[in-house]
C-alpha positions as CSV (number, residue, x, y, z in Angstrom):
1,X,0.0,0.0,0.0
2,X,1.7,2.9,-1.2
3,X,1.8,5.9,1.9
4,X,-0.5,8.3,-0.6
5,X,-3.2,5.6,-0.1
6,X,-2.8,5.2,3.3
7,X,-3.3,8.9,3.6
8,X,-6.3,9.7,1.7
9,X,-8.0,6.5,3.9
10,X,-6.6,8.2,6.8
11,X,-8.1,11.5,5.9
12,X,-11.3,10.4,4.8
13,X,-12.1,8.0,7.5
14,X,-10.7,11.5,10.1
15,X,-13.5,13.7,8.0
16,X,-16.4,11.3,9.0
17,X,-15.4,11.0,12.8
18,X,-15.1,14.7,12.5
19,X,-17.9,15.0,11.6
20,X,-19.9,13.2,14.1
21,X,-18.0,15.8,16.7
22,X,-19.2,19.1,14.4
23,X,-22.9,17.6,14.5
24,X,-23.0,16.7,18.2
25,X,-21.5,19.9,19.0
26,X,-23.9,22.6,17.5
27,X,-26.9,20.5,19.1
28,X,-25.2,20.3,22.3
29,X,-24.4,24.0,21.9
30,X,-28.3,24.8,21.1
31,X,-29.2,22.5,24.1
32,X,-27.1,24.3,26.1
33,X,-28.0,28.4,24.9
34,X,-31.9,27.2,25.0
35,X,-30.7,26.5,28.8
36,X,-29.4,30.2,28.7
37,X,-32.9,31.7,27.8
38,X,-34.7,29.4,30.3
39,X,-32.2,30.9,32.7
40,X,-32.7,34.4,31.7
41,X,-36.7,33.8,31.8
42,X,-36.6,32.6,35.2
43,X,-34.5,35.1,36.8
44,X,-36.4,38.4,34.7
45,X,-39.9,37.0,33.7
46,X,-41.3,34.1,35.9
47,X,-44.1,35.0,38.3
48,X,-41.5,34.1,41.4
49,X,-38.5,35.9,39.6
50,X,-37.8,37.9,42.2
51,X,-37.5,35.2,44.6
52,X,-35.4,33.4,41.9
53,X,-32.7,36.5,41.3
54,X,-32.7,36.3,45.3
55,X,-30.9,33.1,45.0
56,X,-28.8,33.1,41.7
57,X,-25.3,32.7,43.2
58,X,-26.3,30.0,45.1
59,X,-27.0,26.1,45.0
60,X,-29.1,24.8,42.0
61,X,-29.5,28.3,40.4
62,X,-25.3,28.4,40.7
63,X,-25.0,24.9,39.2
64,X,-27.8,24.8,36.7
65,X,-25.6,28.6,35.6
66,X,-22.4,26.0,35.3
67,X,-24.1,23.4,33.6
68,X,-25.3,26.2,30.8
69,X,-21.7,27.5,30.5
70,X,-20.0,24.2,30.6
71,X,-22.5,22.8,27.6
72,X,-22.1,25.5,25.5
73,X,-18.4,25.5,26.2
74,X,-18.1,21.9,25.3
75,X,-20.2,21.8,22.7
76,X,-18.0,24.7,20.8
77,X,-14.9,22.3,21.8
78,X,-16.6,19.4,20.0
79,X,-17.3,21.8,17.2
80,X,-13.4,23.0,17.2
81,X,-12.3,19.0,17.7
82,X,-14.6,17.8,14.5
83,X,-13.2,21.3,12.6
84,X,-9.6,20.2,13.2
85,X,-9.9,16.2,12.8
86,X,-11.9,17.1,9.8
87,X,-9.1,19.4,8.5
88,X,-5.8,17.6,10.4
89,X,-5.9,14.4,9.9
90,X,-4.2,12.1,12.2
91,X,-3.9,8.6,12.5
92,X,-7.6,6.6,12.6
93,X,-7.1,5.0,15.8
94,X,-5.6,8.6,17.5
95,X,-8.7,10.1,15.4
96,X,-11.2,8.0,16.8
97,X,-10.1,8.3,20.3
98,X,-10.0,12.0,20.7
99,X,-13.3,12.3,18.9
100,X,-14.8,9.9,21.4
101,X,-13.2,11.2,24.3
102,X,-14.0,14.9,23.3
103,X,-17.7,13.6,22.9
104,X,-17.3,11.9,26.4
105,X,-16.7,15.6,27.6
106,X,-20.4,16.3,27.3
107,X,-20.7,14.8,30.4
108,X,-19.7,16.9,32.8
109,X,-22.2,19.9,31.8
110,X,-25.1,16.8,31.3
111,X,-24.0,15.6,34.6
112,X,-24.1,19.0,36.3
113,X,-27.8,19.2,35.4
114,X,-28.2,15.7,36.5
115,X,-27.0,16.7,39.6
116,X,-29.5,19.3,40.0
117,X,-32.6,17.6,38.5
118,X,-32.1,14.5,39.3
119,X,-29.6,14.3,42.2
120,X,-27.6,12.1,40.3
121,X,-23.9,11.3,41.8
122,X,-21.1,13.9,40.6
123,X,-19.1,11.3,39.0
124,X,-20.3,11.9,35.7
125,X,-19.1,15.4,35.9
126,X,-15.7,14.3,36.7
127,X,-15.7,11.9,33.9
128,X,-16.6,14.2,31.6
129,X,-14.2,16.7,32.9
130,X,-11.1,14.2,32.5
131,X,-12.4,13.1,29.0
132,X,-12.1,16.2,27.7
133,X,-9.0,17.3,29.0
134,X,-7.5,13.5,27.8
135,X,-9.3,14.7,24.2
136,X,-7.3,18.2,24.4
137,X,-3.7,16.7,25.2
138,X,-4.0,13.5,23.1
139,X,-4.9,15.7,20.1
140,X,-2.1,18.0,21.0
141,X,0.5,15.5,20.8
142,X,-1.0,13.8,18.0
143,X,-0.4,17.1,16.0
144,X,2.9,17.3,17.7
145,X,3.7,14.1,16.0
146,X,2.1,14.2,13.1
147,X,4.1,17.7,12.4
148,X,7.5,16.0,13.1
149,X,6.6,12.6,11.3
């Protein structure tokens, strides 16, 4: 297999998984901003919104606020991820793992809510915060390599 093949497999099978990050990205993102305007709602223009503003800094009005900033925030990483493995191919198996784990991120913000809503345990935040970071540096020294190789 001459190394142009193996390439142009490479980069085609990197635009696909990309992809999948770019499209799970802007929906989490829109998830995530339609939190925003609930937010906003509730603190300007429910009938208790006074009582709500009262406690904005403080327990689930705090965390649902981190949840909304969190999703968004990794949502636009997913969307930055699925832009670069779309554009920067790297090997597949290096591909697929930072597009998984950057997708694994969108735990943390889901698990924040889950928190809230559902008094779910934390542990999905912290996976998703260590699956994204994992995403960030793998694909870092991916590139690294991939610029020296």
């Amino acid at each position: 297999m001459s190394a142009d093949l193996v390439i142009a497999s490479c980069s085609k099978e990197s635009k696909q998984i990309g992809m999948k990050n770019l499209i799970v990205g802007l929906w989490t993102m829109g998830v995530f901003m339609f939190l925003g305007f609930v937010l906003v709602y509730l603190r300007d223009f429910a009938p208790n919104a006074a009582e709500w503003a009262a406690q904005y800094g403080i327990g689930k009005h705090f965390e649902t606020r981190l949840a909304h900033v969190h999703g968004t925030l990794f949502g636009f990483l997913n969307v930055v991820i699925g832009f670069l493995l779309y554009q920067l191919p790297v090997c597949a198996r290096g591909t697929r793992i930072v597009s998984w784990l950057s997708l694994g991120g969108i735990l943390m913000p889901v698990g924040i809510l889950g928190e809230v809503v559902l008094g779910s345990s934390p542990i999905f935040v912290l996976l998703g915060a260590v699956s994204m970071t994992l995403a960030m540096v793998l694909y870092g020294v991916a590139l690294f390599k991939h610029r020296n190789g």
